[in-house]
N, C-alpha and C positions, 0 to 999 in steps of 0.2 A: 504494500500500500504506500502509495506516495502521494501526499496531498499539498499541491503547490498553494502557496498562497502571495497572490502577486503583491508586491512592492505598492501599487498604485491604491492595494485597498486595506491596507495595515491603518490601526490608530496612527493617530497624528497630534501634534502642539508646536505650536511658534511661539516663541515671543521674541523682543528685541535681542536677544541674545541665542537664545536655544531652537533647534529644529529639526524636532524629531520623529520619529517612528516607531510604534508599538506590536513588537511581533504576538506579544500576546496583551494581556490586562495589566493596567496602571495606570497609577494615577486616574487622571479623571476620565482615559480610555476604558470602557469597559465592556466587554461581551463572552457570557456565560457559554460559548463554544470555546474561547479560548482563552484559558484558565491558565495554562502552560502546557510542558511537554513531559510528563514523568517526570522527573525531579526538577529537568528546568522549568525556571518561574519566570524569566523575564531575558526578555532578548530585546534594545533599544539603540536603534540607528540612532547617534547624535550627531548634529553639529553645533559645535560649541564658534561662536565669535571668538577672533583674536581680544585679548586682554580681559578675558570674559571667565566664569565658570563655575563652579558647585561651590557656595561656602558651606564652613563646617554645620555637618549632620551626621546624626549618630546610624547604625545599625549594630543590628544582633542577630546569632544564628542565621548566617548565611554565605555561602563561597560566592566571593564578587570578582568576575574576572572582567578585566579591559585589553579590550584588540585595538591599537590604533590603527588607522587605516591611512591618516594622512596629517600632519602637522606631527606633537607633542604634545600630552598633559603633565602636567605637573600636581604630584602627588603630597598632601602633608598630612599625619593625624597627629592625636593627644597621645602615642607613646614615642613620638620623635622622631620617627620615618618621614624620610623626604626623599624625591628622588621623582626624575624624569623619565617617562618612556613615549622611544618617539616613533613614527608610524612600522607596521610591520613585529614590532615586538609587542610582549604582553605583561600586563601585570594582573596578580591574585591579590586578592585580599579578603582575609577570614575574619569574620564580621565575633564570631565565638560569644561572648561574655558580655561583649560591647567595645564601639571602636567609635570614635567622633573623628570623620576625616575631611578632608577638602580636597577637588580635583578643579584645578587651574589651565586654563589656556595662555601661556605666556608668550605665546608665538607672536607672531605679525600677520598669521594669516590665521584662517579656519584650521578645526580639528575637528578631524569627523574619528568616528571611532564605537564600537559596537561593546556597548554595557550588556553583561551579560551574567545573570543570577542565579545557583545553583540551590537547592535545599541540600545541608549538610547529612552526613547519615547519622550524627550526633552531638546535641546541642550543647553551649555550655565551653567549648573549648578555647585553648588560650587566643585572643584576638592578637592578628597580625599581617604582614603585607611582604612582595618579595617582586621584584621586576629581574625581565633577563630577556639579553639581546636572542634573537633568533632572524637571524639573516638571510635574506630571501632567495632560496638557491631551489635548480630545479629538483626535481629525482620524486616528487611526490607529495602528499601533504605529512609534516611533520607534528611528531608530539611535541604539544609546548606547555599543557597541564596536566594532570593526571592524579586520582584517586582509587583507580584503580588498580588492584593486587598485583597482576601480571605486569605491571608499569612499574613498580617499584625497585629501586635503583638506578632507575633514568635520568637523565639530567634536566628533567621536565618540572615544571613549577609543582610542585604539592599542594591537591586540595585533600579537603577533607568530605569527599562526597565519590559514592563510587560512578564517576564519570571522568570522560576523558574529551580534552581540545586540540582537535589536530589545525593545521592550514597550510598554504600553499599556495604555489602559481603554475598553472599550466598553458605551457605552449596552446594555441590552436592546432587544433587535431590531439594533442595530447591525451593520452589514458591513463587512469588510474582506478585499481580496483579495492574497494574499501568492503571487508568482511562485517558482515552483521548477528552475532549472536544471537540464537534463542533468548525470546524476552527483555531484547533491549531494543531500544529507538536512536535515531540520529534523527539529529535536527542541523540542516545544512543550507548555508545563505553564501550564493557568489560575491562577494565584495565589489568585484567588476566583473567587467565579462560576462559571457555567457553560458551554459554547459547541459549537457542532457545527464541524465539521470536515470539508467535502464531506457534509455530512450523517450526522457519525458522531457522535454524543455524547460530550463528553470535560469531567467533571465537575472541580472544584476538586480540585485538585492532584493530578489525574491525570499522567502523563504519554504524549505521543502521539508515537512514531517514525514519521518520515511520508518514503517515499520512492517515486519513479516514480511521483509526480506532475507533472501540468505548471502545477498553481497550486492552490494555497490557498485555499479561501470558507471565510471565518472570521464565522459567525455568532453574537453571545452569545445565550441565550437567558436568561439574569437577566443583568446589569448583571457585568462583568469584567474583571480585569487577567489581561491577558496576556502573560507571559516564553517570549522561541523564540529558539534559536541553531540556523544556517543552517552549516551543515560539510560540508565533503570525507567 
């Protein structure tokens, strides 16, 4: 089952500064079909204006991972983590016990970048944050999060939820085939680009829930980056 959901009909909010897109429910977007994805709760195209961005707000019990896509945000909370990630790499941050953070755009330009929310498999844990380059090379889409079992010892960001975030950029024509386990979902959005998906069309920044498959043929058909988190 793959069920595209186009880019053009996702939640939506602008204001002077913010403009974004709601893969599923939030905020003041809401529609009781789409609650989330198995454990993902929240998948948000942003763009942030230059000199613009998140002031300090708390959460709890939750894996919050950011894709940049394009500029830099700038990272601060209340246990003295600071630190830059700039497009193409990612940062986690485990929400645990309670964390008050802020994410800044100090750039000169737009920063687009895909906020993305996991529920943990157990609440309560130590709150914390961690960024790490990952260089955009070809060969496939790579691990660059991971809570899952079989992941560990990877040099992949540690969450605490059994899911896993790969991404990538494929050539036009490019293949790549992605296994799907009994009983899990992937949830997969072209950053750019275009690409089929067992031969289904799933346009820039579309989003595609993809479940009771037993693998993945990821074709681009233009030149693409592609972001997929793998969930219970």
């Amino acid at each position: 089952m793959i069920d595209v959901r186009p880019f053009a009909r996702l939640g939506a909010f602008q204001n002077d500064w913010l403009n974004t897109r709601h893969h599923f429910s939030f905020a003041s977007y809401h529609d009781p079909a789409r609650m989330g994805f198995g454990r993902l709760r929240v998948w948000n195209d942003d763009e942030i204006a230059a000199g613009t961005g998140f002031d300090p707000h708390p959460h709890r019990d939750m894996e919050i991972i950011t894709y940049v896509r394009q500029g830099a945000i700038t990272h601060r909370d209340n246990l003295g983590n600071e630190g830059r990630t700039e497009a193409g790499d990612v940062q986690v941050m485990h929400a645990g016990t309670g964390i008050v953070h802020a994410e800044y755009n100090r750039e000169s330009e737009p920063t687009s970048l895909f906020q993305i929310w996991i529920l943990p498999d157990r609440n309560g844990v130590a709150p914390g944050w961690g960024t790490r380059e990952f260089p955009r090379i070809g060969g496939g889409l790579a691990l660059l999060a991971s809570g899952r079992p079989a992941d560990a010892g990877t040099d992949a960001l540690v969450l605490y939820a059994d899911a896993a975030l790969r991404a990538g950029t494929l050539a036009n024509g490019e293949t790549v085939r992605v296994p799907l386990e009994p009983g899990r979902g992937i949830y997969l959005v072209p950053a750019s680009g275009a690409i089929t998906v067992n031969g289904v069309p799933v346009g820039t920044r579309d989003g595609a829930a993809i479940r009771d498959e037993k693998e993945l043929v990821v074709t681009a058909t233009e030149a693409a980056e592609v972001v997929l988190v793998d969930v219970r």
